[in-house]
C-alpha positions as CSV (number, residue, x, y, z in Angstrom):
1,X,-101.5,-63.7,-65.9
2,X,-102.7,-67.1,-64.3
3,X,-104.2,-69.4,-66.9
4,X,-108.0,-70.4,-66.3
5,X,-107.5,-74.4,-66.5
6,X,-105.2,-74.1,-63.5
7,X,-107.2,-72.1,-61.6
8,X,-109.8,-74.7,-62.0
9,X,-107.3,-77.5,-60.9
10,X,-106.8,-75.1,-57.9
11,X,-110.5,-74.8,-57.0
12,X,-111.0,-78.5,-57.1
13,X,-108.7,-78.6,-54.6
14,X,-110.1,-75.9,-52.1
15,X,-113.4,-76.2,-50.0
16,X,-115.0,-73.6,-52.7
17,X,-115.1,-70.4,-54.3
18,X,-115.9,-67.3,-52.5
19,X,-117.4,-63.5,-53.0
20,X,-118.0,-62.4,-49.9
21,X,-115.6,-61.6,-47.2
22,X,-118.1,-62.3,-44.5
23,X,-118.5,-65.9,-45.4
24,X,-116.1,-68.2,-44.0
25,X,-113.4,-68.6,-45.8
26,X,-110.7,-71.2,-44.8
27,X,-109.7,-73.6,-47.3
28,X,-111.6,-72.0,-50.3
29,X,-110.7,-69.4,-53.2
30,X,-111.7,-65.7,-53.1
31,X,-112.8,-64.3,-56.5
32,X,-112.7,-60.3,-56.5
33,X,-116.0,-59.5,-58.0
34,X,-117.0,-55.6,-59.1
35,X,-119.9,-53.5,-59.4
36,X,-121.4,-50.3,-60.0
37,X,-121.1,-49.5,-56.0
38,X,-118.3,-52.2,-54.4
39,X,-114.8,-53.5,-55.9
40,X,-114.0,-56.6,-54.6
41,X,-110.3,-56.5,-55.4
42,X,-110.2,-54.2,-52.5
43,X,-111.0,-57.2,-50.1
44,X,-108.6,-59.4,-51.6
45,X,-106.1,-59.2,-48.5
46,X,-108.6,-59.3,-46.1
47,X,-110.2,-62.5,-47.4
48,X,-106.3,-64.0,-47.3
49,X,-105.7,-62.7,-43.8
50,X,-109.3,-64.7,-43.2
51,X,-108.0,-68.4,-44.3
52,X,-108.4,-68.1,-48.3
53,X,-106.1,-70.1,-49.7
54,X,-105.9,-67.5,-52.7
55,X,-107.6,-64.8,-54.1
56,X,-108.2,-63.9,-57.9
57,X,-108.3,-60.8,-58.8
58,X,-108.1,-58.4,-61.7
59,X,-106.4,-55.5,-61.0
60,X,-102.8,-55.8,-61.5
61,X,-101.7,-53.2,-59.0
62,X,-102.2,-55.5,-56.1
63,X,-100.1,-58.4,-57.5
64,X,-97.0,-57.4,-55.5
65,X,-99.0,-57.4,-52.2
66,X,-99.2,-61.5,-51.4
67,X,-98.2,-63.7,-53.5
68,X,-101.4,-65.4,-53.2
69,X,-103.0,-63.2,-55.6
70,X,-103.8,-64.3,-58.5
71,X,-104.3,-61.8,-61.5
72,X,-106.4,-62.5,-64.2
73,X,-107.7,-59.8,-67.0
74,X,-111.2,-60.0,-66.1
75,X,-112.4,-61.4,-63.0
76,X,-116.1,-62.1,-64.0
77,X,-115.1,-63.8,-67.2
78,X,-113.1,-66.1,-65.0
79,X,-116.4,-66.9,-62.5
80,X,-118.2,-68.2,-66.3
81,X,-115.1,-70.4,-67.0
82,X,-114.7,-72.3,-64.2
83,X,-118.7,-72.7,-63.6
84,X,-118.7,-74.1,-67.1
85,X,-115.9,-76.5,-66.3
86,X,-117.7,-77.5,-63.2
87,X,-120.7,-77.9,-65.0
88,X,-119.0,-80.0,-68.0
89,X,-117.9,-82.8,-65.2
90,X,-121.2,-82.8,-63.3
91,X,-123.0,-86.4,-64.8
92,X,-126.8,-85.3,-63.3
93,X,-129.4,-84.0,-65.8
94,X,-129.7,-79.7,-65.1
95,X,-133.2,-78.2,-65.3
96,X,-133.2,-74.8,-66.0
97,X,-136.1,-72.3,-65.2
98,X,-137.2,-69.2,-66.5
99,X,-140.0,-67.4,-66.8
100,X,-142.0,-63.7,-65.6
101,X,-144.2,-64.8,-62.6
102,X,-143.9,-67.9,-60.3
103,X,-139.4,-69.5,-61.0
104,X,-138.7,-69.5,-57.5
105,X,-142.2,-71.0,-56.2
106,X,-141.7,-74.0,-59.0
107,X,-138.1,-74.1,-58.2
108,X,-138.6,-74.8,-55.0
109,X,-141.8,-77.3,-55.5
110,X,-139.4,-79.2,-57.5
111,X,-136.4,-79.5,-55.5
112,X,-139.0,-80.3,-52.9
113,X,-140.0,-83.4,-54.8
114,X,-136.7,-84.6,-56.3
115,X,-135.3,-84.4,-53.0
116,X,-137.3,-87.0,-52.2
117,X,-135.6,-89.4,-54.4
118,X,-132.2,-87.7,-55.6
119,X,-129.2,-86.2,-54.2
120,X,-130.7,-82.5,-55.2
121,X,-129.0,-79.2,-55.7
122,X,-130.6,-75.7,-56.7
123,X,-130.7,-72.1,-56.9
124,X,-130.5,-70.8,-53.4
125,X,-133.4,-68.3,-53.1
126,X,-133.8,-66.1,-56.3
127,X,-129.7,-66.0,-57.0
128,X,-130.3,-66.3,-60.6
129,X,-128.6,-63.6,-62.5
130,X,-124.7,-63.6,-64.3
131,X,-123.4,-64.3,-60.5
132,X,-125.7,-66.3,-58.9
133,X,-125.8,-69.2,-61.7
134,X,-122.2,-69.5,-62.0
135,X,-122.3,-69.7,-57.9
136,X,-124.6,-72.3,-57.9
137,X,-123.0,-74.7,-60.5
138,X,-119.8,-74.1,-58.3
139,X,-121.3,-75.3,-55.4
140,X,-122.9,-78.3,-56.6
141,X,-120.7,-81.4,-56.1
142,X,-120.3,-83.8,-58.5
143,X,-122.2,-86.8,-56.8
144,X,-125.0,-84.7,-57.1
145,X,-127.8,-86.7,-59.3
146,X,-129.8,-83.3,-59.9
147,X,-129.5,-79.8,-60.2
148,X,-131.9,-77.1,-60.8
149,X,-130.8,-73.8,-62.0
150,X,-133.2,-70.7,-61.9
151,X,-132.6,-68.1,-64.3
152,X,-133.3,-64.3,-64.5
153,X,-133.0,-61.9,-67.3
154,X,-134.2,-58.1,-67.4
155,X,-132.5,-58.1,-71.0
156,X,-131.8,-59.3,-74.4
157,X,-129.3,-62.4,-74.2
158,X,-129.2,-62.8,-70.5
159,X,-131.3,-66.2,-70.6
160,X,-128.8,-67.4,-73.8
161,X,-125.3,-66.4,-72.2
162,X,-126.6,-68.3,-68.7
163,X,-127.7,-71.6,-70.9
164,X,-123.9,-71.1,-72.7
165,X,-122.9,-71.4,-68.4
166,X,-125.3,-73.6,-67.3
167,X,-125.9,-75.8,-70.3
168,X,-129.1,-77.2,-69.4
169,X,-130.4,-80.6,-70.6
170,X,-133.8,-79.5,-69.6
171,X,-135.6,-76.5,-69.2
172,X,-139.2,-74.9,-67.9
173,X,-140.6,-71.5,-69.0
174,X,-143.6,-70.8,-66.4
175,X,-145.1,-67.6,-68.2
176,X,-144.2,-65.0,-70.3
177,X,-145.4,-61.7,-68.5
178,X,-145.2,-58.0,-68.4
179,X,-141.8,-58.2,-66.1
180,X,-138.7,-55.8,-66.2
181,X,-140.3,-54.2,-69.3
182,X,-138.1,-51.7,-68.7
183,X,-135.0,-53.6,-70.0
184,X,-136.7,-55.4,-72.9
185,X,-138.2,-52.8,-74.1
186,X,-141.4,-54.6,-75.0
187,X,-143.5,-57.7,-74.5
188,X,-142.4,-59.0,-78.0
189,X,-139.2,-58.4,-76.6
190,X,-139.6,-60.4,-73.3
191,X,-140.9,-63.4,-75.3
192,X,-138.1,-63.8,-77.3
193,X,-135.9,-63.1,-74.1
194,X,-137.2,-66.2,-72.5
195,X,-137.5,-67.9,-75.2
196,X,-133.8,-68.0,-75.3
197,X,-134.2,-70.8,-72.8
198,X,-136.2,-72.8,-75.6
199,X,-133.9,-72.0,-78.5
200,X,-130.5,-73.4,-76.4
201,X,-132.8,-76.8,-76.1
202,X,-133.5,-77.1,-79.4
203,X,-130.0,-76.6,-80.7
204,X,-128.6,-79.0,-78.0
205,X,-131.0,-82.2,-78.2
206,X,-132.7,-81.1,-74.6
207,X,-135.9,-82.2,-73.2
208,X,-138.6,-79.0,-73.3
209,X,-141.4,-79.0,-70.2
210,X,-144.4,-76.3,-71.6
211,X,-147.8,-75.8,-69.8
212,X,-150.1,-76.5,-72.9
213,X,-152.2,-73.9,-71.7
214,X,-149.6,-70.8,-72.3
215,X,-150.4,-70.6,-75.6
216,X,-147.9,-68.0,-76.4
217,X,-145.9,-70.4,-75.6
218,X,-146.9,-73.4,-77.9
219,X,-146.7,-70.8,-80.7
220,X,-143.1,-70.1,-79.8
221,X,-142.3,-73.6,-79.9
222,X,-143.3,-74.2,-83.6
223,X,-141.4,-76.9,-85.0
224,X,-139.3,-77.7,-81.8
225,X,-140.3,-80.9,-79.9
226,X,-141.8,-80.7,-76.6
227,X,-143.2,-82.4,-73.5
228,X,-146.8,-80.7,-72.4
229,X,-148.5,-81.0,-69.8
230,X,-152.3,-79.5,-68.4
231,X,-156.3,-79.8,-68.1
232,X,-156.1,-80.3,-71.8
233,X,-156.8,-83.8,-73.1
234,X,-154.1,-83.5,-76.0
235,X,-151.4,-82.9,-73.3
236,X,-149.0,-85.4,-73.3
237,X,-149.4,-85.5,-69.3
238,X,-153.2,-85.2,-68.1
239,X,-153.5,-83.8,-65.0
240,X,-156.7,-81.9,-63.2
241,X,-157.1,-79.0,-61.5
242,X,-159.9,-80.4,-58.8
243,X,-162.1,-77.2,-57.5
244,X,-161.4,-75.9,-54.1
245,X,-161.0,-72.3,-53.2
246,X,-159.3,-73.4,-49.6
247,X,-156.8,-75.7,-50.9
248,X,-154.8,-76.1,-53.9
249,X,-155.9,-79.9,-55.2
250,X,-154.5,-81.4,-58.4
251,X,-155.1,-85.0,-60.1
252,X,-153.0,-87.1,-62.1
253,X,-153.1,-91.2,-62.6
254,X,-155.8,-91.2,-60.1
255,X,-154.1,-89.7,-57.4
256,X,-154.9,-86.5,-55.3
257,X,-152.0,-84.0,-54.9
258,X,-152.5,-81.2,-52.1
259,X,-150.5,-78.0,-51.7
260,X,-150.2,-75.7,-48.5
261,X,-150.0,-72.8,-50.8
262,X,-152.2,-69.8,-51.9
263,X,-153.6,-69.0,-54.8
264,X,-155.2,-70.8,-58.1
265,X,-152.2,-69.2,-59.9
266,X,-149.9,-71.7,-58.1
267,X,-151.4,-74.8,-59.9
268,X,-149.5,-75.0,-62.9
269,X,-146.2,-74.6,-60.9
270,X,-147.3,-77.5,-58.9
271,X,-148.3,-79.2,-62.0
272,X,-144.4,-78.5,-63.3
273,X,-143.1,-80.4,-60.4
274,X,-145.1,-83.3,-60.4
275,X,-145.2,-83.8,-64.2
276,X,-141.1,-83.4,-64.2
277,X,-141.3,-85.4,-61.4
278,X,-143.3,-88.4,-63.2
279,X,-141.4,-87.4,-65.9
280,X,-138.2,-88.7,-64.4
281,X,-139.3,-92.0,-62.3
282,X,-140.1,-90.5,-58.9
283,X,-142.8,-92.8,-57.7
284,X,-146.2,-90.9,-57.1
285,X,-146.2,-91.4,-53.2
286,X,-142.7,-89.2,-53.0
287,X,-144.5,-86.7,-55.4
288,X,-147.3,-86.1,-53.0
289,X,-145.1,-85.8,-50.3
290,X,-143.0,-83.6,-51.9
291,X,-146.1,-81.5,-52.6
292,X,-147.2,-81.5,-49.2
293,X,-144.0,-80.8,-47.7
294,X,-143.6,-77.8,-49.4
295,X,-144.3,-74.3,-47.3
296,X,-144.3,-71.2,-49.0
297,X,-141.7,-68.8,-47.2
298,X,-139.6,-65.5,-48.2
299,X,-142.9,-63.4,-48.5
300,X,-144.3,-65.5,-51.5
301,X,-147.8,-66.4,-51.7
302,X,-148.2,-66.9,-47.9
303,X,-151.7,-67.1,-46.1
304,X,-151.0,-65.8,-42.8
305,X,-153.7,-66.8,-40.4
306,X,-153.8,-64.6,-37.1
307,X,-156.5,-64.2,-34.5
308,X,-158.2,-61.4,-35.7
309,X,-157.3,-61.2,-39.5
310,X,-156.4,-63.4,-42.6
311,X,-153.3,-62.0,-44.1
312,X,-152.5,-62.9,-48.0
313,X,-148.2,-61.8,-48.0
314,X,-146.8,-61.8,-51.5
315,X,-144.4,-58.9,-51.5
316,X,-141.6,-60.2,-52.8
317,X,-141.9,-58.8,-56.2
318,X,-144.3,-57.4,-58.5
319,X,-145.8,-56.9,-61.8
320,X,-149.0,-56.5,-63.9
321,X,-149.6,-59.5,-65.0
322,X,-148.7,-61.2,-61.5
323,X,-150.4,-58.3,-59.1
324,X,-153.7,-58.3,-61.6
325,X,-153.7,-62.4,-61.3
326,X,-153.7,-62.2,-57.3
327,X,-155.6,-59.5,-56.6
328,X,-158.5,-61.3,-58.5
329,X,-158.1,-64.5,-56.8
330,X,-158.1,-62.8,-53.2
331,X,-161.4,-61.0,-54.3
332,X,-163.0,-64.4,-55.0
333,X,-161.4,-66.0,-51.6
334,X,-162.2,-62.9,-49.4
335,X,-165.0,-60.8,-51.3
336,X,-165.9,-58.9,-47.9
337,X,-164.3,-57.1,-45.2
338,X,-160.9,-56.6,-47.3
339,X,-158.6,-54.5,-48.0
340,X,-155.8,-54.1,-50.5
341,X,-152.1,-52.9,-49.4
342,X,-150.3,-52.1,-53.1
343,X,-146.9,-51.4,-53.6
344,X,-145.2,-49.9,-56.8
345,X,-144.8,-51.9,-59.9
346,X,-141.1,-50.8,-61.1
347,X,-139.0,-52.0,-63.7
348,X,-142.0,-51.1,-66.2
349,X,-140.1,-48.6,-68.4
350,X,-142.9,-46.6,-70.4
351,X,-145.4,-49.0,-69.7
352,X,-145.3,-47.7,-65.9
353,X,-148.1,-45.1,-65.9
354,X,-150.4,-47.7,-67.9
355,X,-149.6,-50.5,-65.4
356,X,-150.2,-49.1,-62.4
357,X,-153.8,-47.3,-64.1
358,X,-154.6,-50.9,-65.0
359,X,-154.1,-52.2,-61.5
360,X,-156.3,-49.5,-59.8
361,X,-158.8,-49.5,-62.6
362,X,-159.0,-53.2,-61.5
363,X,-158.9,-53.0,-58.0
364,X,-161.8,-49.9,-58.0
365,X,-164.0,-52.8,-60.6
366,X,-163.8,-55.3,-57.7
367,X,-165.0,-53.1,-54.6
368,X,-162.7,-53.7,-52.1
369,X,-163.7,-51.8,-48.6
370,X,-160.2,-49.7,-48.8
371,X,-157.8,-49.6,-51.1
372,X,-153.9,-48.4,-49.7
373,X,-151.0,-48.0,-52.4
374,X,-147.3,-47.5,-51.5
375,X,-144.9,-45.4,-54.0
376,X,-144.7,-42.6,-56.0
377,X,-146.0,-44.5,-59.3
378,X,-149.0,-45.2,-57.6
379,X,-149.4,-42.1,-55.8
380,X,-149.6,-40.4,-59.2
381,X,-152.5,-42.9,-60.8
382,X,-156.0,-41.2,-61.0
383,X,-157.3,-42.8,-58.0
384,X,-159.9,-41.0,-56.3
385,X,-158.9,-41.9,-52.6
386,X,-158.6,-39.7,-50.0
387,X,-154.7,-38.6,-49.1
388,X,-154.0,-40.9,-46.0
389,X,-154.2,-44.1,-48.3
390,X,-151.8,-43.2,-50.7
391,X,-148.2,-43.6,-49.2
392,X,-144.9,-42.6,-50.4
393,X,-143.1,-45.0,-48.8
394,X,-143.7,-48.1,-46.3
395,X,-142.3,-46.6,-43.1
396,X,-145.0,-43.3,-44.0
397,X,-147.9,-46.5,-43.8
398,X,-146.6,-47.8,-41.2
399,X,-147.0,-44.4,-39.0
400,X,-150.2,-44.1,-40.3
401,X,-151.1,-47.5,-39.2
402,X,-149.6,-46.9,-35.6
403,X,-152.2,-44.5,-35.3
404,X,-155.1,-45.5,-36.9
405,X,-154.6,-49.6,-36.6
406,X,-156.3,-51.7,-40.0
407,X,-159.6,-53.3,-39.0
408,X,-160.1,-55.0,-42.2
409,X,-160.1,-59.0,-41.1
410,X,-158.7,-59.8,-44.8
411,X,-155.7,-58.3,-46.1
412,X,-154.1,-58.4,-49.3
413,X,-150.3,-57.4,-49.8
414,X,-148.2,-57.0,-52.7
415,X,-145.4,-54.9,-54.0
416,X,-141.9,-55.0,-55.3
417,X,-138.9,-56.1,-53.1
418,X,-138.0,-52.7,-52.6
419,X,-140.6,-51.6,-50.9
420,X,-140.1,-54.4,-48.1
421,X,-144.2,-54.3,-47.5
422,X,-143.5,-57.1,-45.2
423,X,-142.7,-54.7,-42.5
424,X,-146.2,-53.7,-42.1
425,X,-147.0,-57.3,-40.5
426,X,-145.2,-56.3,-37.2
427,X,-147.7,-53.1,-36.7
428,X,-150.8,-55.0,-38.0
């Protein structure tokens, strides 16, 4: 069995570390990853026959096979070792984000800015679970001057075995919501999952960011030092939230900050960045332009504006405390002539029937002209709509909308990633 410090000498060496056999592969080392549905071991040839200078693996009837296999006992355990090597010679400061609503949106803002001034790495789209953190430590290189490292947790210990990885000398919570309350188990049980974030911090010397307005927050981080930031004049960073229902504006030493994205929710992510931003030295004008630079993509708040109608896209993922957030923003944006397009909530455990009540019970309070939900969770809420607007599935909208096209000039969706609700844009 190989050992794990010359494995890392090894990597250092190779033009990076692989998990997928359709990447390109020359040069770099194949780790045999496996899941409920794939074994990687079983492409552990192929990704040799594709250039790999060597692949790991951890099933030791292959070992005969090339000797450019490499067995180990447990493959996965490996990926955490050599990240955490990677990570002990990397000299930039590593901000870590967690949080319910809103990580990627104020991982990206911030990479935005500090790109502006530092040689920045980060999570590349949402890859923040047990693979995709140890991935992105791997890929950083170490004249990198910043990293930011989103992080994802459905249970218990996730967010305290990725600090042990990552080993953060900063971190940012953005919320703590009702999110994969199926794993938890509870909301009780989500705050101190996240919190886990804070707790790594504290024990370690790090710097803590915290919205002074989360107040669940502030009482988690009794008797742990902290940098706040908010509307609130006993933040330790002042900034304001300036009143525009078109734009996002923010203010902070007297200077206007405007974002290109939707939704009041957004402001305290783009307070995150340009308070972490202050926070480390960026001057102000980079900041803005960091801000203004930034576009929302991947089916996160974006405000599509077409001829005919005003589209409001944010079906990348969902939750109750997320969906009940937007939809009551769109209603005070676009109070007439709209329509809702919901997808199911999922994730929610025995909280589902209750969430996805809540959200109708919501959406019925606000008047909307129609209401359409997507999903069997919705399909069962007492909702007295007529048959056609309830949907078990996107492709059964989207035949329904081939016929009878929406005229509704504002239209509002969001759903979980599952449901792909973004494929309703093409027939709109």
């Amino acid at each position: 069995m190989i050992n794990n410090e010359f494995l890392y000498q090894l990597f250092s060496k190779s033009t990076g570390l692989y998990t997928d056999t359709r990447k390109p592969l020359k040069g770099g080392i194949f780790l045999s990853l496996k899941g409920p549905s794939f074994n990687g071991n079983e492409y552990a040839l192929k990704a040799i026959k594709q250039g790999a200078s060597l692949a790991i693996i951890d099933d030791y009837s292959l070992i005969k096979k090339s000797d450019k296999l490499f067995y180990v006992k447990n493959t996965y355990n490996t990926l955490k070792f050599l990240a955490n090597q990677h990570r002990k010679k990397l000299k930039c400061p590593v901000l870590a984000i967690t949080g319910s609503n809103g990580k990627t949106t104020t991982k990206e803002l911030i990479k935005s800015v500090f790109q502006k001034e530092f040689k920045t790495y980060a999570t590349i789209g949402n890859l923040n679970n047990h693979i995709g953190v140890p991935l992105t430590i791997l890929n950083t290189p170490l004249s990198a001057e910043f990293l930011i490292i989103e992080m994802g947790a459905n249970h218990l210990n996730e967010i305290k075995e990725l600090c042990l990885i990552a080993e953060p000398s900063h971190g940012y919570i953005t919320n703590f919501g009702k999110a994969h309350i199926e794993g938890f188990g509870s909301e009780e049980a989500i705050i101190r999952g996240k919190s886990e974030l804070y707790n790594y911090l504290f024990n370690s010397n790090g710097i803590i960011f915290v919205n002074i307005e989360n107040k669940n927050q502030i009482k988690e981080l009794i008797e742990k030092p902290f940098i706040s930031f908010g509307p609130n004049k006993k933040s330790d960073y002042k900034i304001s939230y300036l009143n525009s229902k078109r734009k996002l504006k923010l203010n902070f030493k007297g200077l206007n900050f405007v974002s290109t994205l939707y939704g009041e929710y957004n402001l305290p992510n783009i307070a995150a960045a340009i308070i972490i931003g202050n926070y480390f030295n960026i001057p102000l004008e980079k900041i803005q332009l960091g801000i203004k630079n930034y576009v929302s993509s991947n089916n996160r708040s974006q405000l599509i504006k077409l001829k005919k109608y005003n589209i409001v896209l944010d079906a990348y993922n969902a939750n109750p405390s997320s969906m009940s957030i937007a939809i009551k923003y769109f209603h005070d944006i676009y109070p007439c002539e709209s329509i809702l397009i919901l997808g199911d909530m999922l994730e929610l455990g025995e909280y589902s029937k209750q969430g996805h009540e809540e959200i109708i019970t919501l959406a019925k309070s606000l008047s909307f002209n129609r209401i359409i939900t997507v999903g069997e969770n919705f399909k069962k809420t007492s909702m007295n709509i007529s048959n056609p607007d309830k949907f078990s599935s996107t492709y059964d909208l989207i035949d329904h909308i081939k016929k009878s096209p929406i005229k509704h000039k504002n239209i509002f969706i969001k759903g979980s990633r599952s449901f792909s609700l973004e494929k309703i844009l093409d027939f709109i």
